[in-house]
One Martini backbone bead per residue (centre of mass of N, CA, C, O) as a GRO file, in nm:
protein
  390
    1UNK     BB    1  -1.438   1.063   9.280
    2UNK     BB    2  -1.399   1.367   9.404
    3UNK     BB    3  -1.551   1.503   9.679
    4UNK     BB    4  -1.587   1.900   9.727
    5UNK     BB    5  -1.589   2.112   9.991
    6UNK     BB    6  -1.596   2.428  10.012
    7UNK     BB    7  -1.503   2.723  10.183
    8UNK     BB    8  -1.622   3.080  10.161
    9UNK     BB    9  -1.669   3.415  10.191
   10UNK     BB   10  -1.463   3.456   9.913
   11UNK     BB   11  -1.742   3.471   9.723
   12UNK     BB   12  -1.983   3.543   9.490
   13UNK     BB   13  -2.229   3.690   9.391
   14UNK     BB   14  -2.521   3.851   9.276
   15UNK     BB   15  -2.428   4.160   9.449
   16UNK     BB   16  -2.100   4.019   9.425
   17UNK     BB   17  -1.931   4.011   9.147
   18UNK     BB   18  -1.626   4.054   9.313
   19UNK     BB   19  -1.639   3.873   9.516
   20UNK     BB   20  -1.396   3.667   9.540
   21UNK     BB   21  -1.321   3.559   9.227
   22UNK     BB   22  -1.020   3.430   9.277
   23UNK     BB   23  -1.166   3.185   9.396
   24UNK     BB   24  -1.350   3.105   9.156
   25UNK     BB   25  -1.109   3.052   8.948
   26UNK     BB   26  -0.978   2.848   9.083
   27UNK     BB   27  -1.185   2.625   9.073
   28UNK     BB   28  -1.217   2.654   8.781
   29UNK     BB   29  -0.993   2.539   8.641
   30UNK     BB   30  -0.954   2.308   8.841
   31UNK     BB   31  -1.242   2.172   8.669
   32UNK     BB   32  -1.069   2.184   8.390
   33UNK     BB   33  -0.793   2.004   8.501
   34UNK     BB   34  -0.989   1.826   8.628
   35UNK     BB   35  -1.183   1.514   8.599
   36UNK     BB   36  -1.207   1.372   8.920
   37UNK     BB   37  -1.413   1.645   9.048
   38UNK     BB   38  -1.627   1.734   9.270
   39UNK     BB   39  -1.805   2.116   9.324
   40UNK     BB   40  -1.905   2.235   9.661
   41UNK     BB   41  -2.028   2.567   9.800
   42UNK     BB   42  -1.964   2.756  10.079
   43UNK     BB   43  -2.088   3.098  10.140
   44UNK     BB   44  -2.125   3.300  10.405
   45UNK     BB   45  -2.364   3.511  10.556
   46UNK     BB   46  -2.371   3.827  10.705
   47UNK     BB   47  -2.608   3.859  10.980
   48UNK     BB   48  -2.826   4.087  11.158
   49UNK     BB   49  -3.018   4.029  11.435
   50UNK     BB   50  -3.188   4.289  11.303
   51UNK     BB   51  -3.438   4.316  11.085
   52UNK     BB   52  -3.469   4.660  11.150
   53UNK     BB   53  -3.179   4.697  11.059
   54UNK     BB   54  -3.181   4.821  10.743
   55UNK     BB   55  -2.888   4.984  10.739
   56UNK     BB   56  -2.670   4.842  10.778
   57UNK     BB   57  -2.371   4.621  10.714
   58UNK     BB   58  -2.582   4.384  10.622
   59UNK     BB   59  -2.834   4.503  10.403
   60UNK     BB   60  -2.707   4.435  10.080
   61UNK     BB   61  -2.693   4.077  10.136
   62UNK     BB   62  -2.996   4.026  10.170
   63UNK     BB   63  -3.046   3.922   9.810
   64UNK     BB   64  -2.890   3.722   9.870
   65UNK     BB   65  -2.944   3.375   9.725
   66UNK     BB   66  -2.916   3.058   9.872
   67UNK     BB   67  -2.877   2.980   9.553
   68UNK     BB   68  -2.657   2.895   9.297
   69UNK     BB   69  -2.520   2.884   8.968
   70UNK     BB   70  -2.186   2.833   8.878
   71UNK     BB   71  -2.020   2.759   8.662
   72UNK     BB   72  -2.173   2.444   8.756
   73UNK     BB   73  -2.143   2.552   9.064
   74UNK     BB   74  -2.257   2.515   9.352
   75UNK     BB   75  -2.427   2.728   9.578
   76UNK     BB   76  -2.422   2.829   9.941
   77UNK     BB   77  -2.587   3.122  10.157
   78UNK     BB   78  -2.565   3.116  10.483
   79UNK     BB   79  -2.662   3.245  10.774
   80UNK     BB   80  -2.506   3.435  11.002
   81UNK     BB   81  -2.419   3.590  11.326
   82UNK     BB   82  -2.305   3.954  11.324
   83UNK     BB   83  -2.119   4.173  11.488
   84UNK     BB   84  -1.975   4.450  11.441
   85UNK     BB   85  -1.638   4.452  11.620
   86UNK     BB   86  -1.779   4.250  11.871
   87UNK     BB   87  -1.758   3.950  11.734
   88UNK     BB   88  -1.482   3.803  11.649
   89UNK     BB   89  -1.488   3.551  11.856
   90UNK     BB   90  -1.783   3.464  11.744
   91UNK     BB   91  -1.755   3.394  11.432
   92UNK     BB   92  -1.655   3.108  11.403
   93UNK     BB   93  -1.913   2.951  11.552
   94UNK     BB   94  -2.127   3.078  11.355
   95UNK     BB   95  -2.054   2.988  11.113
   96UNK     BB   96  -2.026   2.666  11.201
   97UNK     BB   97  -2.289   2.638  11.219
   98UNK     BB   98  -2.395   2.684  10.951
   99UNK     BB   99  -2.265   2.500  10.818
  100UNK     BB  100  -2.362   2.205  10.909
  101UNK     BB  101  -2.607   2.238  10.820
  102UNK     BB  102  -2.564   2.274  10.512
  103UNK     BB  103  -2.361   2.007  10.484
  104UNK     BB  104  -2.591   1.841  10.551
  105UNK     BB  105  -2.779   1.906  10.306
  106UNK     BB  106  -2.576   1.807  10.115
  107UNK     BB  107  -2.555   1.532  10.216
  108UNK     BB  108  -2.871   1.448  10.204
  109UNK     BB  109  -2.832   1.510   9.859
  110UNK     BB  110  -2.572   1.307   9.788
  111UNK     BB  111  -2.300   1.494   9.909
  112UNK     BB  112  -2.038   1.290  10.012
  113UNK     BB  113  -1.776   1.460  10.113
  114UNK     BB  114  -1.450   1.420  10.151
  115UNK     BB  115  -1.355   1.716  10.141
  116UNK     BB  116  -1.195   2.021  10.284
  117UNK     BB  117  -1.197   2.334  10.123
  118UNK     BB  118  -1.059   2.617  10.248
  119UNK     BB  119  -1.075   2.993  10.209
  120UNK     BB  120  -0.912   3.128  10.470
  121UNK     BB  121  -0.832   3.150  10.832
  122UNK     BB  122  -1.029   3.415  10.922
  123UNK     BB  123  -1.308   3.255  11.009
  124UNK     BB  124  -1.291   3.023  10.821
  125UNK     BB  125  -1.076   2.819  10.895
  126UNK     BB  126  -1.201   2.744  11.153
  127UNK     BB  127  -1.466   2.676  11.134
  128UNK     BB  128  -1.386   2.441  10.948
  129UNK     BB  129  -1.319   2.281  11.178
  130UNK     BB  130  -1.534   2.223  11.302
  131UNK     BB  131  -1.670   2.093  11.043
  132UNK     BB  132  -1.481   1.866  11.049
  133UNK     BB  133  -1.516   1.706  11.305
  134UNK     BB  134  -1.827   1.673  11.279
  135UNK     BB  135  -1.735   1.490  10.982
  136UNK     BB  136  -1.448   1.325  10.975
  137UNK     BB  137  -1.281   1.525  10.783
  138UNK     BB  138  -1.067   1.658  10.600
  139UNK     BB  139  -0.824   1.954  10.562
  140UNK     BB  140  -0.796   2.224  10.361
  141UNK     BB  141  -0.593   2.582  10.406
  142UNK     BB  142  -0.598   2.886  10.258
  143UNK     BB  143  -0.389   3.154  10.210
  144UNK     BB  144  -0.376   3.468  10.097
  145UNK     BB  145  -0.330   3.757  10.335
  146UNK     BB  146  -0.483   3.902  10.561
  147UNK     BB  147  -0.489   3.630  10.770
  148UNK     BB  148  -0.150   3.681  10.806
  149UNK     BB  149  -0.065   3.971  10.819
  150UNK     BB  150  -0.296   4.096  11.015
  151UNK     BB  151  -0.480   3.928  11.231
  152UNK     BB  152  -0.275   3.811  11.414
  153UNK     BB  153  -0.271   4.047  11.624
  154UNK     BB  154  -0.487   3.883  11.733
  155UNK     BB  155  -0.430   3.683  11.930
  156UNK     BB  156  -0.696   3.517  11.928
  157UNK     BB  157  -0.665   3.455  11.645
  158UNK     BB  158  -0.404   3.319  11.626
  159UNK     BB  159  -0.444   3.084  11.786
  160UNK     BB  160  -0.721   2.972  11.634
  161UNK     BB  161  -0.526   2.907  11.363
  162UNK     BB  162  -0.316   2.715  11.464
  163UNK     BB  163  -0.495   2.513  11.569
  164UNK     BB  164  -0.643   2.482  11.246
  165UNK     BB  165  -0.367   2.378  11.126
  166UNK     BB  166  -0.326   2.154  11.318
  167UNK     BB  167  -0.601   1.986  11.201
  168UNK     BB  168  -0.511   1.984  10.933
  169UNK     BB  169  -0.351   1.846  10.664
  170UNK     BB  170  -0.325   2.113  10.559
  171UNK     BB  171  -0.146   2.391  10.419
  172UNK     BB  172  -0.187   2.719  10.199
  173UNK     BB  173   0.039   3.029  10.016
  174UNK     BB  174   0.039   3.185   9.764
  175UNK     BB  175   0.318   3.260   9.927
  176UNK     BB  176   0.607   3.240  10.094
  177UNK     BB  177   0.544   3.492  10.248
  178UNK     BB  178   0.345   3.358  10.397
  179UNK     BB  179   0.462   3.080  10.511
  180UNK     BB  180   0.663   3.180  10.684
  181UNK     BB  181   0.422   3.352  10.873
  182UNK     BB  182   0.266   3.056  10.942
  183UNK     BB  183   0.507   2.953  11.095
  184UNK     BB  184   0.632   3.197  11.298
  185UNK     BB  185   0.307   3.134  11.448
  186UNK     BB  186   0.317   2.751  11.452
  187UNK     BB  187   0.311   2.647  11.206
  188UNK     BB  188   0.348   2.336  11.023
  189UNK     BB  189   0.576   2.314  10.776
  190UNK     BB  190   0.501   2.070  10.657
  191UNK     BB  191   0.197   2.146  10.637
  192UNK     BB  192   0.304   2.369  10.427
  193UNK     BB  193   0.271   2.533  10.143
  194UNK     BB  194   0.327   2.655   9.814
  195UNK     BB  195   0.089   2.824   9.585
  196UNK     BB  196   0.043   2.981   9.297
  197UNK     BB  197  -0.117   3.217   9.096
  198UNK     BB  198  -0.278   3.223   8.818
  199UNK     BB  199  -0.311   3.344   8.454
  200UNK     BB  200  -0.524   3.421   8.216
  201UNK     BB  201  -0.412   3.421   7.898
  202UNK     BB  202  -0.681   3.489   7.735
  203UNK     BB  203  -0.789   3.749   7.818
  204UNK     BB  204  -0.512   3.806   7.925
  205UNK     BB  205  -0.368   3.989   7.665
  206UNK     BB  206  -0.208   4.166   7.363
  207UNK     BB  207  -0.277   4.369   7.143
  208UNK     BB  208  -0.358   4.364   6.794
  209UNK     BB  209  -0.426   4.690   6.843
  210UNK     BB  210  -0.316   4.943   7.023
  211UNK     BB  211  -0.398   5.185   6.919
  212UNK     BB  212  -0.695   5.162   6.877
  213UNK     BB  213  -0.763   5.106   7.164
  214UNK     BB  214  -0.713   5.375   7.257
  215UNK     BB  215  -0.894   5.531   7.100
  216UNK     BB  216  -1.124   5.426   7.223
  217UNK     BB  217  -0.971   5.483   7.535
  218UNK     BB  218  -0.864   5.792   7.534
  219UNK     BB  219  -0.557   5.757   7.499
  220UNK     BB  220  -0.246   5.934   7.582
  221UNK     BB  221   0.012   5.886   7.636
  222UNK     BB  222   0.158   5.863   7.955
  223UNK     BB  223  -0.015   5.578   8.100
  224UNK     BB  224  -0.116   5.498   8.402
  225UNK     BB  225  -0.220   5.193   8.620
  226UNK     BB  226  -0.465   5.164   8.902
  227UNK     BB  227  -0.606   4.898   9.095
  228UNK     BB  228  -0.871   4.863   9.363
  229UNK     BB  229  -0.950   4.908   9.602
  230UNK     BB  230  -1.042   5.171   9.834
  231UNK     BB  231  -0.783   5.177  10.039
  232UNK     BB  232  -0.511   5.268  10.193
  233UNK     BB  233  -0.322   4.966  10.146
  234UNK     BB  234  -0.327   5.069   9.809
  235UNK     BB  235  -0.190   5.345   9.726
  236UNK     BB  236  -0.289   5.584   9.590
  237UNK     BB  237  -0.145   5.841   9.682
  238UNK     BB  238   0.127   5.781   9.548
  239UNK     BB  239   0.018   5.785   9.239
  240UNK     BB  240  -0.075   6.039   9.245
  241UNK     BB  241   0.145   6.222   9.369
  242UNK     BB  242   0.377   6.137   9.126
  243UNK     BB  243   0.275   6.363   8.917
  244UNK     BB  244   0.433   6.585   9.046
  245UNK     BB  245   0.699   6.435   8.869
  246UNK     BB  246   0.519   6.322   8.678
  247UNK     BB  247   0.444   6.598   8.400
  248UNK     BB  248   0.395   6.301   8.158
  249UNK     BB  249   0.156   6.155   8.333
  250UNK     BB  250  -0.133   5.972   8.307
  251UNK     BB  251  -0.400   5.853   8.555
  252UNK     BB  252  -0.549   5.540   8.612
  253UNK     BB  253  -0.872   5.433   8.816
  254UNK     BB  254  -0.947   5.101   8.934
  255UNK     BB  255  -1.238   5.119   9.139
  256UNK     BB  256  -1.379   5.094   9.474
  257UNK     BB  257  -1.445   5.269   9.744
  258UNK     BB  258  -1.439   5.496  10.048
  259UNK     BB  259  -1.158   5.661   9.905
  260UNK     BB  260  -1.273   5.811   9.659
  261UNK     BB  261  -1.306   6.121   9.764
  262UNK     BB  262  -1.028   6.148   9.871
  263UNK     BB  263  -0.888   6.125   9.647
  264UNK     BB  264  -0.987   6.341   9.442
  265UNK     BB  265  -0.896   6.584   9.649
  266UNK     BB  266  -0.587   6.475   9.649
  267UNK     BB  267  -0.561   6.587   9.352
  268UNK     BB  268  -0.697   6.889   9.368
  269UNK     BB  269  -0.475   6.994   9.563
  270UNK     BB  270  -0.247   6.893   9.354
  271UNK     BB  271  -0.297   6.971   9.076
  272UNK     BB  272  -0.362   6.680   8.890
  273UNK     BB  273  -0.703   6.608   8.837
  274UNK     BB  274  -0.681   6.626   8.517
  275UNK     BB  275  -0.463   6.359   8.538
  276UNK     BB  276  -0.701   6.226   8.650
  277UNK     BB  277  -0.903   5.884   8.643
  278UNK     BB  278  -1.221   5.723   8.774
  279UNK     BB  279  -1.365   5.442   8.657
  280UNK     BB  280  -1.431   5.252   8.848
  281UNK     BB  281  -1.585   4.903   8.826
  282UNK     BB  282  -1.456   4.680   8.623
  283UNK     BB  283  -1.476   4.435   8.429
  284UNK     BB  284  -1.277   4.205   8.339
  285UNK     BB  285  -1.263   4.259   8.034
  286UNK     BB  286  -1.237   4.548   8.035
  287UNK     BB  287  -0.952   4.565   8.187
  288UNK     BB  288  -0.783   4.454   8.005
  289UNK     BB  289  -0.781   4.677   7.794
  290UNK     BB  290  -0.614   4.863   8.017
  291UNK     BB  291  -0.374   4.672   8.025
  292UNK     BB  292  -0.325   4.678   7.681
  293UNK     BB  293  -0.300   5.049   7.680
  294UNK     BB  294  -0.092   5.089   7.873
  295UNK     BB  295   0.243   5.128   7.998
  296UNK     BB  296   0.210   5.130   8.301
  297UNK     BB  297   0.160   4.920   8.644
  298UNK     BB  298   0.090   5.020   8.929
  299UNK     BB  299   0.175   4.940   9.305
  300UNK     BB  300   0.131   5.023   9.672
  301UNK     BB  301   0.105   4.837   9.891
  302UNK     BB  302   0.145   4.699  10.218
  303UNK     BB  303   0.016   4.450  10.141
  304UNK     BB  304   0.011   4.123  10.023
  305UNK     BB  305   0.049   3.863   9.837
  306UNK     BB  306  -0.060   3.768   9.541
  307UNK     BB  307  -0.164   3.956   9.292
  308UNK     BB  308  -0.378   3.942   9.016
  309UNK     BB  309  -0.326   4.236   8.879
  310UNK     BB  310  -0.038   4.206   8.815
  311UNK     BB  311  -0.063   3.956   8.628
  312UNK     BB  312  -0.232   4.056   8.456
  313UNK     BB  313  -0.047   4.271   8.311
  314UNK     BB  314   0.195   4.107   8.210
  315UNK     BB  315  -0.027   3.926   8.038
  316UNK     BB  316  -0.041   4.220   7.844
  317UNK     BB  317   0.249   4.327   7.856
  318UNK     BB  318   0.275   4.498   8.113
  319UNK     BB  319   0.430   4.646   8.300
  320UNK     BB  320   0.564   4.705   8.668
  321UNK     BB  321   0.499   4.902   8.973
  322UNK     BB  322   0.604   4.795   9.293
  323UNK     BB  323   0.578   4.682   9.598
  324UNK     BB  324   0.825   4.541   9.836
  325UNK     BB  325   0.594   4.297   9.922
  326UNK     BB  326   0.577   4.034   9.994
  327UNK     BB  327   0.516   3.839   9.714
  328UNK     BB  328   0.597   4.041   9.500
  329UNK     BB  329   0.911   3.973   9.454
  330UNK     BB  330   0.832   3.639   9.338
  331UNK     BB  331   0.714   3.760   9.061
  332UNK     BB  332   0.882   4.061   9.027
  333UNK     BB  333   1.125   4.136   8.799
  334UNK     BB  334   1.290   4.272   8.532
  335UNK     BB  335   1.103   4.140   8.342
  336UNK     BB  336   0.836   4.340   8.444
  337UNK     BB  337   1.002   4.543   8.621
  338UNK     BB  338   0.936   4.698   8.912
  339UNK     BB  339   1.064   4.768   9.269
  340UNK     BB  340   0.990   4.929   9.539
  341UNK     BB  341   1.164   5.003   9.843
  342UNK     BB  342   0.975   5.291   9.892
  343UNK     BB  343   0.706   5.397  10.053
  344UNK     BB  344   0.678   5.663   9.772
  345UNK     BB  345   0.648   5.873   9.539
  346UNK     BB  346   0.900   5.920   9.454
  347UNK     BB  347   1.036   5.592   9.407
  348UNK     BB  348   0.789   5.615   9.245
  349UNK     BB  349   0.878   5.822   9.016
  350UNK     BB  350   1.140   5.670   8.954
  351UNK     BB  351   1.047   5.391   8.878
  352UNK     BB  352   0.911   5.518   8.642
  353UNK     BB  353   1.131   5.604   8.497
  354UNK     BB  354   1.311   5.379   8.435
  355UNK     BB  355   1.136   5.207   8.269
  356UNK     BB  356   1.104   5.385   8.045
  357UNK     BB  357   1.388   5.351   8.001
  358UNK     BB  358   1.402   5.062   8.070
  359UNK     BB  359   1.193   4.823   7.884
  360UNK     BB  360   1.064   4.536   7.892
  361UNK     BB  361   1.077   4.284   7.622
  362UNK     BB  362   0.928   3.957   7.805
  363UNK     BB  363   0.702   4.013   7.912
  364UNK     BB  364   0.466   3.773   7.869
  365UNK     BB  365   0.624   3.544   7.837
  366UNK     BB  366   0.701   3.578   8.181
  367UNK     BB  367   0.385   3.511   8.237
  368UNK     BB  368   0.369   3.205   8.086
  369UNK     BB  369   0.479   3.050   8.371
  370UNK     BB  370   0.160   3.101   8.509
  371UNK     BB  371  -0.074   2.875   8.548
  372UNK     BB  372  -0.357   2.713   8.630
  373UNK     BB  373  -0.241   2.451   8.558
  374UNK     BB  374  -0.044   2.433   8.794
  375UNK     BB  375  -0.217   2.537   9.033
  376UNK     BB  376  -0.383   2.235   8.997
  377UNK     BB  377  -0.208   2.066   9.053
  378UNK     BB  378  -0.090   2.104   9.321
  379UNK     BB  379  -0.371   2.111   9.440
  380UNK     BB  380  -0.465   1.848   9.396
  381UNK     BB  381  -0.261   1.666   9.540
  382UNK     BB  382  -0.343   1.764   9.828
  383UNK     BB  383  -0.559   1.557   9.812
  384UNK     BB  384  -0.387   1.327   9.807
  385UNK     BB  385  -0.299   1.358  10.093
  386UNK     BB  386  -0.574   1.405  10.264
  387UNK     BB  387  -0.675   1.118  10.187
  388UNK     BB  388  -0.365   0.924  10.302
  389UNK     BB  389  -0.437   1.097  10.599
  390UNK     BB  390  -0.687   1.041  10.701
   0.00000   0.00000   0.00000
């Protein structure tokens, strides 16, 4: 029996139920599909180090729970001091003194954990190297997303993400797109794999009845649907945008986030707000219904891994129409949809023309090339590489 600990600040808690729980779902199958491993799991939580800075931006955390059992997984919520802003250099340091006491009370309560097993490289991943080094265990590092497209910009962050991933036994990234910017950071080819992630196929399926389905969520005529937190980078002002040039289409927006409220009156400027509706934060069972009832599936934004949105879409047959950005090529073919090769209303407008004209007839099939247990089995392998290798 392999014993795993995870670390991940990317994982849901009693507060934030929805927050990285693409990371839940990894290990969730993992464990259904390996069965010669046991996980448990650091997710550390930063906390102000004024206790009465009551409204601070990580007073919503206070709440989260020392300790959870999630799906059978043991979860453990150890509190860091990070500083926001200016934080930055020192919160890997911090978070892995927090890591060390946890994975220490860890280790005396009987989980002698083989290996670390880290999702995200700043500042998880480099933590993670300090916890490895100081329990002599090997390191295997995922890369989402964000952790290589954007923060490598900050030299600081950079260098100590490469030097993480040269002390880990291997490293590995949702897609070729996020591997190939891990090499050009400096990190050693041979060390990073690609592995995709899969998408849950009984959950997200198409309707058996897709009519009924429309009548209960009053959904009629020609509907886009577009999911992900609201900031900038999700590109959601493109496809309110896009309602102006396609003019029997109505757009559904499920997610919550800071730009809520300006995307709202940017519909209203545009005149287009009547055929806009703003769902808010749905659960997975939800979402799936609005995957299963809408036309097609748009994302626009400007960064990506492989989104989950996406496979979930095309997993319930609906087509998908996305910007051609990092991982998102290497998912979506002619096969499930359409790709904008420019981040615009127009261009999204026209490709959503497109597909209407010529939709494709076997999204779902080709859906079901991703599965849970591919990317576990993948998975799995790399543990048996850092066995070898420590």
């Amino acid at each position: 029996m392999v014993k795993v600990l995870v670390v991940s600040n990317l994982y849901p808690n009693a507060e934030q139920a929805y927050h990285g729980i693409f990371t839940e779902n990894r290990l969730r199958h993992l464990l259904k599909d390996a069965d010669d491993i046991e996980i448990q799991v650091i997710s550390p939580i930063a906390s102000f180090p004024l206790k009465s800075f009551s409204a601070g931006p990580y007073a919503h955390l206070r709440k989260v729970p020392k300790q959870e059992l999630r799906y059978d997984i043991k979860v453990h919520y150890p509190r860091y001091i990070n500083i926001p802003k200016i934080g930055m250099k020192r919160q890997p340091v911090a978070m892995a003194k927090a890591l060390i006491r946890q994975a220490q009370r860890i280790k005396n309560d009987g989980f002698d954990f083989d290996i670390i097993d880290c999702y995200y490289f700043y500042p998880d991943g480099v933590a993670a190297s300090i916890l490895a080094q100081h329990f002599e265990k090997p390191l295997l590092i995922t890369a989402y997303g964000n952790d290589i497209s954007l923060i490598p910009q900050n030299p600081f962050a950079a260098e100590q993400m490469v030097k993480a991933s040269h002390q880990a036994v291997a490293s590995s990234a949702v897609c070729q797109a996020l591997k190939d910017e891990m090499v050009n950071l400096g990190m050693d080819e041979n060390k990073v794999f690609s592995i995709l992630h899969g998408v849950d196929l009984e959950l997200f399926r198409p309707s058996e009845d897709r009519t009924a389905l429309r009548e209960k969520l009053c959904i009629s005529g020609k509907t886009l649907l577009s999911v992900g937190h609201l900031i900038e980078r999700k590109g959601f002002e493109y496809s309110i945008e896009a309602l102006c040039e396609l003019h029997d289409c109505k757009l559904l927006i499920a997610g919550d986030g800071p730009d809520r409220v300006a995307l709202q009156r940017h519909a209203e400027r545009l005149g287009v707000h009547t055929r806009v509706k703003f769902l808010g934060r749905l659960p997975q069972a939800e979402l799936s219904e609005y995957f299963k009832a809408v036309d097609a599936f748009v994302l626009m934004s400007s960064r990506e891994g492989i989104p989950n949105v996406l496979m979930e879409s095309i997993a319930c047959g609906t087509p998908v129409v996305a910007s051609a950005v990092w991982g998102i090529p290497e998912v979506l073919t002619e096969e499930a949809g359409v790709l904008v090769h420019e981040r615009s209303a127009t261009a999204l407008a026209k490709a959503v023309e497109q597909l209407f004209q010529n939709p494709p007839q076997r999204v779902r099939e080709y859906a079901e090339n991703f599965t849970w247990t591919k990317t576990s089995d993948q998975h799995r392998s790399l543990y048996d590489l850092c066995l070898q290798r420590a």
